[in-house]
N, C-alpha and C positions, 0 to 999 in steps of 0.2 A: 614553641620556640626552644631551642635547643642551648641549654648554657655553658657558658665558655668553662672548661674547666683548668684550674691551673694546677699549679706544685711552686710551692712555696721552702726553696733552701737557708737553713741555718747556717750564717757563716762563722766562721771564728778567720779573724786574722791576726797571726802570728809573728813573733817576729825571734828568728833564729840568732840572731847576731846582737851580741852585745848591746847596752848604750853608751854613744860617742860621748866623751866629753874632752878637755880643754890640755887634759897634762893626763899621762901615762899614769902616775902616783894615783891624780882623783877617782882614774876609771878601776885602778887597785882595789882601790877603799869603797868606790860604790857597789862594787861586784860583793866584795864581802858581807856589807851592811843591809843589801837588797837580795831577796832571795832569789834565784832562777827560775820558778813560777812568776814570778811577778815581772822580772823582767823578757818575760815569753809572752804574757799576757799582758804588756805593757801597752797604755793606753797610745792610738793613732795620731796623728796630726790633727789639730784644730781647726783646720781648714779646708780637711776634705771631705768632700761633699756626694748626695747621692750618685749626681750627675757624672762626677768624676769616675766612679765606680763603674758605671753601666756602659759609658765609652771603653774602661779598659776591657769588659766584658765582652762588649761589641769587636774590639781590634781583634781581641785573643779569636772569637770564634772565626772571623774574619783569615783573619791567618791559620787555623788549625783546617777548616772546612770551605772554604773561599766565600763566592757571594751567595752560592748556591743552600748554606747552614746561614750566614746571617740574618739571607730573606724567610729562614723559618723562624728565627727568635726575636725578629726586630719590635713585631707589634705588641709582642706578649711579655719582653724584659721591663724592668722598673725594680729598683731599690725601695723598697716599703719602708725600711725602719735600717738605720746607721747611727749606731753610736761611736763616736769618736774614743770615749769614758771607756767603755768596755768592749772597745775593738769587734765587735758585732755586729752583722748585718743581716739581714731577712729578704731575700731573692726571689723576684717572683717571674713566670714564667710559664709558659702554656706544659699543659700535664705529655702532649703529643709528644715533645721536644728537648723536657728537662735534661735529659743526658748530657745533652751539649753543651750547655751552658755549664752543668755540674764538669765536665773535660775542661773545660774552657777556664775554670775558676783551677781545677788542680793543677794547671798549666803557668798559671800566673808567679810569677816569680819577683815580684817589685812591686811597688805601691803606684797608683798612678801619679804622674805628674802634674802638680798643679800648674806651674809655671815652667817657661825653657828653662828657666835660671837652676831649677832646682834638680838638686842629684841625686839617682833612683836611689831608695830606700828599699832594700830584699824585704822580703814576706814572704809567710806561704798562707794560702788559702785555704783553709778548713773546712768543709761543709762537714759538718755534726747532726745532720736533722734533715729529709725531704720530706714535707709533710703535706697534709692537703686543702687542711686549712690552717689558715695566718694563726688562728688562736692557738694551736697545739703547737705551733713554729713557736711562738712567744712563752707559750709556758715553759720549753724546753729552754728557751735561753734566759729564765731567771730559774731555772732550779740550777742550770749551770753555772751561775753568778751565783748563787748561793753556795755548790760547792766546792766552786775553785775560792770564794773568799777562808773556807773551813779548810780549807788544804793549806792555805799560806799562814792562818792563825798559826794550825799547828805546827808547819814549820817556821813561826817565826817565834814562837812560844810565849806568845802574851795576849790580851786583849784587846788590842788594840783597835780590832775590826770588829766588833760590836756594836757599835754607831751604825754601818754601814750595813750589818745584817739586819737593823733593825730597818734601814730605811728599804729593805728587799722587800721585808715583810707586808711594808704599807704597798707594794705594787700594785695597781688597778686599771682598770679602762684608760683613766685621763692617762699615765703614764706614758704608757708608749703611741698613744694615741690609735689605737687598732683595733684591739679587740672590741669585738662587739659591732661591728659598722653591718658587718654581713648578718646582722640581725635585723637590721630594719623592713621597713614594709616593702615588700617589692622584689625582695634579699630571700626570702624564706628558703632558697633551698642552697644557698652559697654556705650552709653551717653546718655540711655535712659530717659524719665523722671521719677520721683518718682510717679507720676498718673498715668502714661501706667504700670509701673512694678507692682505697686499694684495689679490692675485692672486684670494682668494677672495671679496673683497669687492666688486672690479671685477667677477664674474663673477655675484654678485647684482644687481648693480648694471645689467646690463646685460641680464639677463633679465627684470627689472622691467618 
């Protein structure tokens, strides 16, 4: 039996534009007092969700590629891990196919809509990471949280975030809930490494 192989994208979402606030004077003062790392890598809306994410993913290829790229990515898309906290998310998606969905996310330009009501929010899309398994996707986005928190220390010149590199340090299995699943019985060969998957994939790639 033949195993499905995927790719797994590291997202960072960004956010280019200021944050709105109430009076011209507040947005003065909070621009001053918040560094521009932090408000780049300013945490998401609280409310959205995997599902949201994978529809906008769905429309973009939809629109970039017609029905003909969606019916390649439809069975194999899912959001693994979305953190609202750290604007982060982990994309999974058949190894055949990744590009497109990687197009499809550099394309994206707004957050998606929870509600009619609400009014698009720009973003840009980051992919940081294709990797081939979930666990090297994951390590790379806390060594990235560990060094975007060290880049705002020292730009913000205190210690303020050493609480929060300590709670980096405690990361594990339960955390993000992922690692390790491709370890169970059944699983033994979903824990390949990221240099054998390459390697195989260059090698299809090039007998084509």
């Amino acid at each position: 039996m033949v195993r499905i192989k995927y790719r797994y994208l590291l997202v960072h979402i960004l956010y280019p534009d200021p944050v709105e606030s109430e009076s011209r004077s507040t947005t003065r003062a909070s621009d001053k007092s918040i560094p521009d790392l932090i408000q780049f890598h300013r945490p998401s809306p609280g409310d959205l969700q995997p599902q949201h994410l994978v529809r906008s993913i769905r429309d973009q290829v939809l629109l970039l590629y017609g029905d003909y790229g969606l019916g390649l990515i439809s069975a194999s898309l899912n959001v693994k891990y979305l953190s609202t906290a750290t604007s982060t998310a982990i994309v999974r998606c058949s190894r055949a196919h990744f590009r497109i969905v990687w197009s499809a996310l550099a394309f994206m330009t707004q957050l998606p809509r929870i509600s009619k009501h609400d009014s698009p929010q720009p973003c840009v899309m980051q992919v940081v990471r294709v990797s081939g398994t979930i666990k090297k996707a994951e390590e790379e986005a806390i060594r990235r949280a560990r060094a975007a928190i060290l880049r705002a220390k020292r730009g913000n010149g205190d210690g303020s975030t050493d609480n929060v590199i300590g709670m980096l340090d405690q990361l594990d299995d339960d955390n993000l809930g992922l690692v390790g699943r491709g370890k169970k019985k059944g699983n033994a060969g979903s824990d390949l490494s990221d240099e054998e998957d390459e390697l195989e994939m260059d090698s299809e790639e090039d007998g084509d």
